[in-house]
C-alpha positions, 0 to 999 in steps of 0.5 A: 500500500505505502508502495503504491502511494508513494508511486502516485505521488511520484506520477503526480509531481512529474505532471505538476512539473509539465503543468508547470513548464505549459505556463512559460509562453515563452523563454526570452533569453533564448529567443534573443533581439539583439547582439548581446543577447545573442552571444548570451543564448550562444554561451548557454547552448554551448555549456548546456551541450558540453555538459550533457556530452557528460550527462547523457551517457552516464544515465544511459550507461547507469540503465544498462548496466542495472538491467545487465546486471540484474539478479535474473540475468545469469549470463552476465559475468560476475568479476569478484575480484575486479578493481581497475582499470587504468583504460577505465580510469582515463576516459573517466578523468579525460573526458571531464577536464576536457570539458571544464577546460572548455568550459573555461575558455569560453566564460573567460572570452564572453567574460570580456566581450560581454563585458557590461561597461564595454561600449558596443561597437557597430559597423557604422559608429552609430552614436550610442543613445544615453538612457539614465535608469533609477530603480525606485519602489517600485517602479522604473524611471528612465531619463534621457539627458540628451534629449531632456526628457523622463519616462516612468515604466516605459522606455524607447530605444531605436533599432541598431543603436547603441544604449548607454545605460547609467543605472542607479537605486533610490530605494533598495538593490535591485536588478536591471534586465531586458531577456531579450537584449542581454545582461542582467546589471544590479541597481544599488543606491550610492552607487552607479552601474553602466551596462552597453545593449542594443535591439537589432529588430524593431518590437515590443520587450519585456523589461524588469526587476530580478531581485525580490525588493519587497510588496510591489516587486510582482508589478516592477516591470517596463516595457521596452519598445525598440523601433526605427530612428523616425519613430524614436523621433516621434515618440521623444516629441510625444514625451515632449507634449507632457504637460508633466516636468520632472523637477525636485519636488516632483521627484519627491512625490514620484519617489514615494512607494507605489505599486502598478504604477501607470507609464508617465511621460515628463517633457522636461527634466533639472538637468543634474537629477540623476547626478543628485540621486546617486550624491544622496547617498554619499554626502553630495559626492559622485565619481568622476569618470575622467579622473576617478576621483569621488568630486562634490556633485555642484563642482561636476555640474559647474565644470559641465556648465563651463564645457558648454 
């Protein structure tokens, strides 16, 4: 009896797991959109199948051998006395540091190429396009300071164009990632992350927060609309016809927690925002990214006033 409930609990956790495997739609991080994203879907494939060369033969050779060596099989010849074998022994130990070493070589490249503070290069020296991204409670802010405009969970990008991304926290750690184009980065507040990706098609993606950061983290996802340069175009002029402006105390209310919180366009944004958020944190301090230097954060906003 216990024997035969313990088998259907068995059956019943093997359909659970298929039940459960029906809910994903869909695995975005391998079905890429862009270049980073690509070599990350390369990198796992390559791992996964280097790693079954291993797996697959054990499981087929643990099954043959137990129905080999069953107790009915009279016929299978019984070494008592059997306890090596140096051919044995080296395909046992060949085979696996082939692997790890293989292994190793490619995490060692796409640790470097994919490196999330190294610029993506392009065949046309597009531009890239600078996006600051804030990770607030909970609810995802993203400023362009080019173009002098802000976004609340929604972000536009054009197609085969570098993005610059800037990424900090007013609240707790959390992480920055798009599946489809790429690398995962963690927002942290006082500190200021940078991650380089690009969408190579036009379409409509899913951007979140993969680090549980409290009751609204469930609703912290964006939505990332990749499009021709044009209709980039369009869209900033559409963020520019707000009536909204995001300044300090607008900040201020924008910052307090939220939850599911609607996409809002600002038409205007205080230039240095991103710059004081990241100071907050460190006595009006931030890093210089010329000279390394932690600099007061009035003292980079004069030099930039002077440059211009």
């Amino acid at each position: 009896m216990k024997n035969r409930k313990m088998a259907w609990a068995g059956r019943s956790a093997g359909l659970a797991s298929l039940l459960w495997l029906g809910g994903c739609s869909s695995l975005d991080v391998l079905d890429p959109k862009g270049p980073v994203g690509d070599q990350l879907k390369s990198l796992i494939v390559e791992s996964t199948v280097a790693m079954l060369i291993v797996v697959i033969p054990t499981i087929i050779l643990t099954c043959v051998f137990a129905w080999h060596y069953r107790a009915s099989n009279t016929k299978a010849e019984y070494l008592k006395d059997w306890d090596h074998s140096s051919k044995l022994e080296a395909l046992m130990w060949a085979v696996p540091i082939v692997i790890i070493l293989f292994l190793g070589v490619i995490t060692y490249q796409t640790s470097h190429s994919l490196d999330p503070y190294r610029p993506l290069e392009t065949s046309q020296n597009t531009k890239p396009l600078r996006v600051e991204v804030v990770a607030l409670d909970w609810k995802w802010l993203f400023i362009y300071p080019e173009q002098g405009v802000a976004t609340v969970n929604q972000l536009a990008v054009p197609v085969n164009t570098p993005i610059d991304f800037r990424i900090t926290s007013d609240s707790v750690m959390n992480a920055f990632f798009i599946p489809r184009l790429g690398s995962m980065i963690y927002a942290m507040a006082g500190m200021q992350t940078q991650l380089h990706l690009m969408a190579s098609e036009p379409g409509d993606y899913l951007g979140e927060s993969a680090n549980y950061s409290g009751r609204g983290f469930s609703d912290m996802h964006f939505r990332t609309l990749a499009m021709p340069a044009d209709q980039f175009q369009e869209w900033v002029e559409k963020v520019r016809a707000s009536s909204d402006t995001l300044d300090d105390s607008s900040y201020v209310r924008l910052a307090q927690p939220s939850e599911a919180n609607p996409v809002a366009y600002y038409a205007h944004v205080t230039p240095d925002l991103f710059d004081q958020i990241v100071a907050k944190y460190n006595n009006g301090m931030i890093m210089d990214k010329t000279t390394g230097k932690m600099i007061h954060v009035q003292s980079a906003m004069s030099d930039m006033n002077t440059k211009e």
